[in-house]
N, C-alpha and C positions, 0 to 999 in steps of 0.2 A: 695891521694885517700882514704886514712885509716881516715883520720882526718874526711872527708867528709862523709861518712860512717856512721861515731861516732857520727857527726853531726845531720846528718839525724835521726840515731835511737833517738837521745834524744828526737828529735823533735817530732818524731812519740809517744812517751812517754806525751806527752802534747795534752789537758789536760787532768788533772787527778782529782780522789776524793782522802781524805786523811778525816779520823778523828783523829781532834786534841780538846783533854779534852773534846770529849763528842760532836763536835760538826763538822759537815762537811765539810770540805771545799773545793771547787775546788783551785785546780794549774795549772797554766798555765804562757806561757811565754810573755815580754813584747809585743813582736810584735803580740800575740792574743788578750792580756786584748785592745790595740790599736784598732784593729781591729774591736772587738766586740765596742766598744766606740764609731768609726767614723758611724757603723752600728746605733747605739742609738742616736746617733746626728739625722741622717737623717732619722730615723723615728718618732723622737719628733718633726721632724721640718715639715713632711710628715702631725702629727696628728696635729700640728696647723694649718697646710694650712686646712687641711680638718674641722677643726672645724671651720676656718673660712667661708668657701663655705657651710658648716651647716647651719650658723648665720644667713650666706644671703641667703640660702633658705630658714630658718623659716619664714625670715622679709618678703621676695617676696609672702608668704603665707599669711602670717596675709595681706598685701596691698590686694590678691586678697580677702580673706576673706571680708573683709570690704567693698570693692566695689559689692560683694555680697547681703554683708548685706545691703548695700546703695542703691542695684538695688531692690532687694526684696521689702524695704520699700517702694522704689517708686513706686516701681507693685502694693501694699499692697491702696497705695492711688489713684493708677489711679483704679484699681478697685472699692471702694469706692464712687468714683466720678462719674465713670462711673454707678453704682448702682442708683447713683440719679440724673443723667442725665436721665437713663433710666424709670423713678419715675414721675418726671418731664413731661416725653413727653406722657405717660401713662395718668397724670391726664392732660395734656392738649389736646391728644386725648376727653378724656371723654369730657372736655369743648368745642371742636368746636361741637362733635356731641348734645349737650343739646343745643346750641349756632343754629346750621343748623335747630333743632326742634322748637326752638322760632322761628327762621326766617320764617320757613314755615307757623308755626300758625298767627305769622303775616302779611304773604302775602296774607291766603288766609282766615283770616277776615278785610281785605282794602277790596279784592275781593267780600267779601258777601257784604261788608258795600257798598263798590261801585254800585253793583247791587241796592243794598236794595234802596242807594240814588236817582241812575235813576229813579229805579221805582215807587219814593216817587214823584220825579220832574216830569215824565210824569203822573202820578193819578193827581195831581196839576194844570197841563198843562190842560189835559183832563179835569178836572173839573171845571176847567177857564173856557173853550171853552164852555163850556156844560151851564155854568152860562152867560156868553155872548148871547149863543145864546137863550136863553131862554126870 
């Protein structure tokens, strides 16, 4: 029981500082530098997994970046297109109504001209007649 004791306190005695020639050093026993060590294992091994799940979250960003950028362009051109779709229908409005305006003037000089013809071919008629019966 006394051994155990003497045991214990040493242990509790660890770790320690010590300067030796100026310069500090911890002490301690093997089964802590161990311990501290299995501890460093699994947090080197912790920070590569994590930098790996980094990696592939940078990469999963630059992918949606890109498709970003690649949806944007195509908005950037349907836009555009659509500018002079809209351009388009503008000046081809304007051209059915100039297009409706000829059509009218020319319906309704057939219309004068039509009248004017009748009334050139009954004066004619009439003047036949007139010369017949004379």
């Amino acid at each position: 029981m006394l051994v155990m004791l003497v045991s214990l306190s040493v242990f509790a005695q660890y770790p320690t500082t010590k300067k030796i020639k100026g310069v500090q050093v911890v002490i301690m026993t093997v089964p802590q530098a161990e311990k501290i060590d299995i501890q460093f294992e699994k947090m080197s091994d912790s920070i590569v997994e994590l930098n790996k799940k980094i990696d592939k979250k940078i990469h999963e960003v630059k992918v949606v970046d890109f498709q970003r950028e690649k949806t944007f362009d195509s908005l950037q051109i349907f836009k555009s297109n659509l500018l002079i779709a809209n351009t388009t229908i503008d000046s081809l409005k304007n051209e059915m109504k100039r297009v409706e305006k000829l059509e009218f003037i020319e319906k309704r000089t057939r219309t004068r001209l039509g009248v004017g013809l009748i009334g050139t071919l009954v004066a004619w008629i009439s003047f036949a007649i007139i010369v017949i019966k004379s």
